[in-house]
Structures are given as structure tokens and as C-alpha cells.
N, C-alpha and C positions, 0 to 999 in steps of 0.2 A: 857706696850704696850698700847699707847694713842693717835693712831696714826691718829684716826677718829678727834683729838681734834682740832679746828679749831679758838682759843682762845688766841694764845702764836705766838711770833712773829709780823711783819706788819700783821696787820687784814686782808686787803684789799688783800693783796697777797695770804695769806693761805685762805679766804676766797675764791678765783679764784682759787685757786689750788683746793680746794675740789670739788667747782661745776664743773670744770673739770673731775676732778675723775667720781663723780657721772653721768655725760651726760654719760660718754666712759660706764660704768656700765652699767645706764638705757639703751643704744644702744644693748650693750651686749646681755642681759635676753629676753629668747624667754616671747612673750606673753602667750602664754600657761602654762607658769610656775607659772603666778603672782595671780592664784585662792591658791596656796597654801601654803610654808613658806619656809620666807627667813633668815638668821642667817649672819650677818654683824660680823666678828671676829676684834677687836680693832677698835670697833665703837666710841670711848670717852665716856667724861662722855656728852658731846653734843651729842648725834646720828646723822649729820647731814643728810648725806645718807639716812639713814632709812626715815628723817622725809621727805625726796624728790624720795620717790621711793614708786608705787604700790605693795602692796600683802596684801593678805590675811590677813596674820599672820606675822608681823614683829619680831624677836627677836635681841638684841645687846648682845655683849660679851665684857666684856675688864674688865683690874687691876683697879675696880672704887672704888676707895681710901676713899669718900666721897657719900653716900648717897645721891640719886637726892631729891632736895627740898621737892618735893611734889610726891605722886605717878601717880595722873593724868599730871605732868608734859609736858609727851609728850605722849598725847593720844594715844590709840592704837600698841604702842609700849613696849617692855618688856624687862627691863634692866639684864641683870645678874651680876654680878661682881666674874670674873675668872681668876686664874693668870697662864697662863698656865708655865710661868717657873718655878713654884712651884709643879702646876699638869697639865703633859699633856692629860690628856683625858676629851676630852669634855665632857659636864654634860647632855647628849642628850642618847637618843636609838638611836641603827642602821636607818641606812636610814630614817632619819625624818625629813628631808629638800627637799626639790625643787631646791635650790641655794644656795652658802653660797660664799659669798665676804671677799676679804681679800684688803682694798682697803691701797694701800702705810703705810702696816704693815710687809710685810715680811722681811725689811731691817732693822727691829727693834727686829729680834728675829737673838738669836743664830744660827751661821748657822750649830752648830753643835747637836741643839733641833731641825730644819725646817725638817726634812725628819719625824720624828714622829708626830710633825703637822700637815703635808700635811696629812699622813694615815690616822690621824682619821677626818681630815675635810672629805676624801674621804668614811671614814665609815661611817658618820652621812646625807650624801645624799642619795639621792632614786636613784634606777636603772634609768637611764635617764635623771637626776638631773644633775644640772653644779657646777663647780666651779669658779670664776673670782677672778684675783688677778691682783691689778699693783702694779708698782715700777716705782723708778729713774729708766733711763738707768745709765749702769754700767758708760760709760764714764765721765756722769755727777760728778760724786763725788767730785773732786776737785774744779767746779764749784760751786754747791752748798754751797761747804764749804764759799768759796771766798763771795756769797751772803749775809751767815749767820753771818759772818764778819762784813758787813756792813748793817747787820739787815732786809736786804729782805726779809728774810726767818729766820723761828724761828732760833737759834743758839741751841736753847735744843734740837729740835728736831733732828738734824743732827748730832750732836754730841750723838744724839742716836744709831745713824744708826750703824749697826751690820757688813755687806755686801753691796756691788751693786753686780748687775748679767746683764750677756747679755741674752739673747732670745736664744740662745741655752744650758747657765749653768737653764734658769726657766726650756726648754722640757726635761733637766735631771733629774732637782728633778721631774717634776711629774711626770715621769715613772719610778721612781725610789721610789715614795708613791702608783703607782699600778695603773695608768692611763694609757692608749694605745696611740701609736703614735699617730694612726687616729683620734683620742677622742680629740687632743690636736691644740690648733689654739691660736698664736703670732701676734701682731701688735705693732704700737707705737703711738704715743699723741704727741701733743705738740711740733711740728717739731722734732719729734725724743726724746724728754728729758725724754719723764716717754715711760715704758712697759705697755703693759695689755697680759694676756694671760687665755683661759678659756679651760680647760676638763670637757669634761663629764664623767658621770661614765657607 
């Protein structure tokens, strides 16, 4: 799960796709949240997010295959390397987050591990604590592909992908990981092509 990786494919494209992601993100996150810790699940072994986003306490999660160079690398920043399809429980205590992002990774996980994921991202937030995740929209998939084809778009990466989902299969899973209705708020990006959707807890 490498989905933060912004390296593979046209540059210039996944590049704009990231800082995409991360604007819709940074709009996301109340202010109030960023004195304390954020947890980016499938950050890459680049963090790019992390390294364009305020808090506190930054930490990354993801299968890093490879050791970062140097440890002051990316200052301020804390790499783990975890593979949750090996283990799904995060390496955190209860509620020890303020936020935790899932940015254009849940389409890279089985969508028959995503219901035990969402729970424990849900367990490792604070009462009041968000969660933000995007994805493609679901229609996109065949597009996608067609781009990856022709190298727009990494071809690893989509040929990674697990699922697309519409805006109503994301408010299942996360009431379905222990989120409330009301808790829970959908939009889209990018004339409709990617999802975002955030709970709280």
C-alpha cells in the first residue's frame, strides 16, 4: 500500500494529483486539530502530504520496503513501515490521534480487510478526532485504466486498485466501522473524478 507515492507514472500528473489530494485534505482539518497528531495511513516512502500539511506531531504509515536514506530526511516527520495486510492493527494506543488520512489508498486495500481497517483507524482517534479519506469515484475506473494505458497515470498503480466506490458504498463502510450518520460528510474533486469523505468520532 504506496499510495502516498508520487514517483511512478508521468511525474507531472501524479504530482497534481497529490497536491490535489492534499489542498481537499488541508481544507478538510479543522484548525483546532493541528496543535496535536496527525497519522497519514499509505503515506509512501515520499510523505508528500505530511511534508505540506501543519501539526503538531506528524506520523506516516505504509509497507516501506526500503529504509528512508537518512533519518533526518524529512524533518519532523515519523516514518513507520506497516503492512497492514499482514497485520491489521495499528501500532498506536486508543485514541491517540486528532486526524488520520487515508489519502487515494482505500482502493488499494482488499475490500474484504477495509471494514477491519476503518475500525481500528476509528480506535486510534480521540473522541472528537476526524477521519478523511479520498478515492477515485467509482465511475472513473474504466477511465483511469484507459489513461494508464497511455501513461497518464502510473499503470502500477491502477492496476493496483482493489475497488472503486460511490459516495453512498464509502457512508456504508463507515457506519458500518462504528461511525454515525451525522458524524459522517461526502463531496467530490476534480469535476467529480476523485471522492473525499470525513467522520468523526
Amino acid at each position: 500500500m504506496t499510495a502516498g507515492r508520487v514517483t511512478r507514472g508521468n511525474g507531472l500528473i501524479e504530482a497534481f494529483l497529490a497536491q490535489q489530494r492534499a489542498r481537499v485534505a488541508n481544507r478538510l482539518i479543522p484548525s483546532s486539530s493541528r496543535n496535536g497528531r496527525i497519522l497519514d495511513v499509505g503515506c509512501g516512502t515520499h510523505p508528500w502530504f505530511l511534508l505540506n500539511t501543519a501539526f503538531a506531531e506528524r506520523i506516516g504509515l505504509d509497507k516501506i520496503e526500503r529504509p528512508v536514506a537518512h533519518p533526518d530526511a524529512y524533518p519532523g516527520i515519523r516514518l513507520i513501515s506497516h503492512d497492514l495486510e499482514i497485520d491489521p492493527v495499528l501500532p498506536f494506543q486508543d485514541e491517540y490521534f486528532d486526524v488520520v488520512t487515508m489519502l487515494a489508498v482505500i482502493e488499494h486495500v482488499e475490500p474484504s480487510a477495509l471494514p477491519a481497517t476503518i475500525r481500528e483507524i476509528r480506535r486510534v482517534i480521540r473522541p472528537g478526532g476526524m477521519y478523511i479519506l479520498t478515492t477515485p469515484a467509482g465511475w472513473t475506473d474504466g477511465l483511469l485504466r484507459i489513461m494508464a494505458r497511455f501513461g497518464l497515470v502510473s499503470r502500477e498503480e491502477i492496476e493496483e486498485h482493489k475497488a472503486a466506490y460511490t459516495r453512498k458504498e464509502l457512508a456504508a463502510i463507515l457506519r458500518d466501522a462504528g461511525f454515525t450518520n451525522d458524524s459522517i460528510r461526502l463531496g467530490t474533486f476534480e469535476l467529480g473524478m476523485n471522492l473525499w469523505a470525513t467522520a468523526r468520532k
